[in-house]
DOVEX-577165 format. One line per 8 residues: number of its first residue (from 1); for each residue x, y, z of C-alpha. Coordinates in steps of 0.001 Angstrom, whole numbers, always signed. Each point is the difference from the previous one (the first is absolute). Last residue first. Example, Ala and Ser with C-alpha at 12.3 -4.5 7.8 and 13.67 -1.06 7.14 Angstrom:
BEGIN
2 = +13670 -1060 +7140  -1370 -3440 +660
//
This chain:
BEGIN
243 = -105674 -86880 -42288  +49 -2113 +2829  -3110 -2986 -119  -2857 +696 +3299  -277 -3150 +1628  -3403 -1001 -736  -2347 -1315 +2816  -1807 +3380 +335
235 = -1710 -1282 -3522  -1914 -1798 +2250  -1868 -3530 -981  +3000 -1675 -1680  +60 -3333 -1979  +3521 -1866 -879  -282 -1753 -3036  +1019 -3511 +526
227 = +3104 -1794 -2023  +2296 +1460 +3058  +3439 +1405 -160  +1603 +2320 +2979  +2747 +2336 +668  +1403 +1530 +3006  +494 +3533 +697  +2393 +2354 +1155
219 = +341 +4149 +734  -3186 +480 -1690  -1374 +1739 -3573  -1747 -2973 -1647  +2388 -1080 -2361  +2992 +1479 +2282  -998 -2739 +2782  +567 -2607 -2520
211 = +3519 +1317 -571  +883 +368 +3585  -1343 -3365 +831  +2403 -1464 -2849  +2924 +2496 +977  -312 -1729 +3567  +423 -3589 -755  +2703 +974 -2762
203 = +2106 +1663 +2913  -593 -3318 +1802  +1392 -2203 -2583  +3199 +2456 -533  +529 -941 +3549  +973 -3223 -1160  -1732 -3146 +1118  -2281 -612 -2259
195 = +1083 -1044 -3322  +2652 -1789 +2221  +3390 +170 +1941  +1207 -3698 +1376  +52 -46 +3808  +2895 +111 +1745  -2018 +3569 +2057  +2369 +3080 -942
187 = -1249 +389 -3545  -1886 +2880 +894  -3141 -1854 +932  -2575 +2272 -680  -2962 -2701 -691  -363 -3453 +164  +1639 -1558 +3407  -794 +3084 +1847
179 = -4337 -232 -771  -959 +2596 +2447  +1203 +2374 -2519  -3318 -410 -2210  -1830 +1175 +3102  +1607 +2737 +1043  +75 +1176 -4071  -4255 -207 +317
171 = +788 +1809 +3110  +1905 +2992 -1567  -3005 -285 -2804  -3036 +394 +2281  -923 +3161 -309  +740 +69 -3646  -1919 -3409 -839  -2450 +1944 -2575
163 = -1721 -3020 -1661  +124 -359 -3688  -2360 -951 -2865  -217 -2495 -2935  +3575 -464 -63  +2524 +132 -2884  +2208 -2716 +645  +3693 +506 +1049
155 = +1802 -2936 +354  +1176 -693 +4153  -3347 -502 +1817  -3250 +2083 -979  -2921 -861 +2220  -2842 -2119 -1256  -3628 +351 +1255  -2314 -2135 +773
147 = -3535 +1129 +556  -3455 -1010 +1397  +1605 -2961 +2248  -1912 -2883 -883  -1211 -2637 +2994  -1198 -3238 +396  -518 -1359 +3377  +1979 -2338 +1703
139 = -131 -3350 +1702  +913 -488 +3934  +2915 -2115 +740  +2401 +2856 +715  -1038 +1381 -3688  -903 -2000 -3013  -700 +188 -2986  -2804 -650 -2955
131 = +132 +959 -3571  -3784 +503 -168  -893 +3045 +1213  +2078 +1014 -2905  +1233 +3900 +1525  +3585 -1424 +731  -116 -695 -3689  +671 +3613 -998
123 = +2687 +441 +2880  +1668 -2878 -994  +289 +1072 -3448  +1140 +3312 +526  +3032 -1274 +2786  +1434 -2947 -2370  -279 +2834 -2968  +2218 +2521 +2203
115 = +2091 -3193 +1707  +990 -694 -3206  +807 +3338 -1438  +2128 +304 +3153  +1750 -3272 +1  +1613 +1194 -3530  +2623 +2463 +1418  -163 +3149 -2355
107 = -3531 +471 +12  -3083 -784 -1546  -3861 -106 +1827  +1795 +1954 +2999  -970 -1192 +3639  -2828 -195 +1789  -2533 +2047 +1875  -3059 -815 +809
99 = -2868 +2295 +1238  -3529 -919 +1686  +1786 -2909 +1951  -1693 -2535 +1554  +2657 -1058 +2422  -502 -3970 +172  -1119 -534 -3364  +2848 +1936 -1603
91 = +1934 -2273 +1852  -1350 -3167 -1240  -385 +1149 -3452  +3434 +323 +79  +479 -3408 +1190  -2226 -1213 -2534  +1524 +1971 -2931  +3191 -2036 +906
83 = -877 -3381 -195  -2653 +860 -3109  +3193 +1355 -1741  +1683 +3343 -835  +3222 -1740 +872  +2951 -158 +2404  +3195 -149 -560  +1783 +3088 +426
75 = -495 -30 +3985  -1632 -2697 +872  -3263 +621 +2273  +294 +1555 +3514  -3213 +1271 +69  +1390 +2905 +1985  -2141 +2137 +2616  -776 +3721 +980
67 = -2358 +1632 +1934  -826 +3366 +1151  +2787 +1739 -1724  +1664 +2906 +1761  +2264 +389 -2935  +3020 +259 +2338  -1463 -2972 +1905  +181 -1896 -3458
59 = +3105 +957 -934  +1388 -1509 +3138  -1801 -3412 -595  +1234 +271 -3630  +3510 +120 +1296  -824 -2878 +2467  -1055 -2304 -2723  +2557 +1394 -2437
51 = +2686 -1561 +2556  -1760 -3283 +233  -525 -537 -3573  +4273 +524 -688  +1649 +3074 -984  +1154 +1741 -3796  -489 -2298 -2981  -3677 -488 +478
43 = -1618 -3596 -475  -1178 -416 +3367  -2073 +3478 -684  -2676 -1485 +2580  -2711 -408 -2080  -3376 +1486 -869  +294 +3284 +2201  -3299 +393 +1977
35 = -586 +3811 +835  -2913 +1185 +2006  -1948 +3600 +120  -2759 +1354 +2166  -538 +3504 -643  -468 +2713 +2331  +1201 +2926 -2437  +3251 -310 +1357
27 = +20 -3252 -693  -765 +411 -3768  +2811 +2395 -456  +2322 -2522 +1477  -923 -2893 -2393  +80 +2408 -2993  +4028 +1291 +1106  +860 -3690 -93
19 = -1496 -932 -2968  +3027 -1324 -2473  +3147 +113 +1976  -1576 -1104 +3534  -2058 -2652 -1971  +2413 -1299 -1563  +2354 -593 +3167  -921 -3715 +1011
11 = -730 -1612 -3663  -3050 -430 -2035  -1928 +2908 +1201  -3669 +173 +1368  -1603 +2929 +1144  -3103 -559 +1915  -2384 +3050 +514  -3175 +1142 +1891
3 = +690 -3046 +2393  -2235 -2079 +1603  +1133 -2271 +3013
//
C-alpha cells in the first residue's frame, strides 16, 4: 500500500500531540496517511505497553488513519544505528511515502532528537538501491520520500511554516485523550503524577496551536521544520497573514 504520508513518532501518543490536526487535514483532502510509532513507550512512568497499545489503537480510529504499526524497538535505548536505520528503511520501503513526518530534532525528552536524526537518515538511505531489504520474502525497492518534515513537540522552535489544524483541533484533543493512562488524570488513578499528566499539560497543548495559528491568522496551527525549501506554483496557496 502507498501512502501520501507516513508520520513516524518515537513513542505511542507523539504523534497525536505533535501532528494530529495535519494527519486529519490530509484525509479530508483524500490523502492516504500511516503512523508507525518506534517503540512501545515500555519505559513510560504512567501504564504498561499493552494499555498504550489499545489507547493508540483508539486514537488511531479517531484520526481515521489508514494504517498504523509499531516497530516495537526499545524504548530509550535504542540507537541511530545500521540495526535500526534498516528497519526504518524497511517501512519506508513498504509504504512509499511522498511526506515524512518525524519528531522534533531537540526536545525536552532526548528519544525525540534521536528518533528525528534516526528517521532523516533512514529515509535518505532508503533511496541507495543498494542497501538491500526485505519484505514478506520478496526484496524491495529503493525509495526517497521527497520531504521530511519535523513537527514541533514540547520546546518551542521557530518553524519553517505552519498548517492551519483549526477544523480539526477538538479531534486532534479526541485523540490525545484516548491515551487515559498519560494525560488528564486528576490524580484519582494510584498512579504517580507527571510532566504530562496534569491538565495544565493539555492547556499548554492547545495555547501552542493557538499561538501558531495567530502567526498566520487561524484559530490553530501546527508547526513544522524542514532543511528543504518548500516550492509553490500558486500564490492561491498562501494563507492570507492578519494584520
Amino acid at each position: 500500500m502507498k501512502l501520501d504520508i507516513l508520520a513516524f513518532g518515537v513513542h505511542p501518543d507523539d504523534v497525536e500531540l505533535g501532528c494530529s490536526g495535519t494527519i486529519m487535514a490530509a484525509l479530508a483532502e483524500g490523502k492516504k496517511v500511516g503512523v508507525v510509532d518506534l517503540t512501545r513507550g515500555e519505559l513510560g512512568t504512567r501504564g504498561t505497553a499493552e494499555t498504550r497499545k489499545a489507547e493508540a489503537a483508539r486514537a488511531a480510529a479517531i484520526m481515521g488513519l489508514t494504517v498504523r504499526e509499531n516497530l516495537g524497538i526499545a524504548d530509550g535505548f535504542f540507537q541511530n544505528d545500521e540495526a535500526h536505520q534498516r528497519k526504518v528503511i524497511a517501512i519506508i520501503r513498504k509504504y512509499q511515502p511522498d511526506i515524512i513526518l518525524a519528531n522534533a530534532p531537540e526536545d525536552r525528552h532526548p528519544d525525540h532528537g534521536r528518533s528525528a536524526k534516526l528517521v532523516s537518515d533512514a529515509a535518505f538511505l532508503s533511496g541507495l538501491r543498494k542497501i538491500e531489504t526485505v519484505q514478506d520474502g520478496q526484496a524491495q525497492e529503493a525509495w526517497r520520500p521527497s520531504y521530511v518534515f519535523h513537527y514541533i513537540q514540547d520546546r518551542f522552535i521557530q518553524p519553517s511554516f505552519v498548517v492551519d489544524i483549526t477544523p480539526f483541533m477538538e479531534r486532534k484533543m479526541e485523540s490525545v485523550l484516548a491515551y487515559t493512562t498519560q494525560f488528564n488524570s486528576g490524580g484519582n488513578d494510584g498512579e504517580p503524577q507527571t510532566y504530562i499528566s496534569s491538565p495544565q499539560f493539555l492547556e499548554q497543548v492547545k495555547a501552542r496551536a493557538m499561538l501558531l495559528g495567530k502567526r498566520i491568522g487561524v484559530g490553530y496551527a501546527e508547526g513544522y521544520i524542514t532543511e528543504k525549501i518548500i516550492g509553490f506554483n500558486s500564490f492561491d496557496a498562501i494563507i492570507k497573514h492578519s494584520t
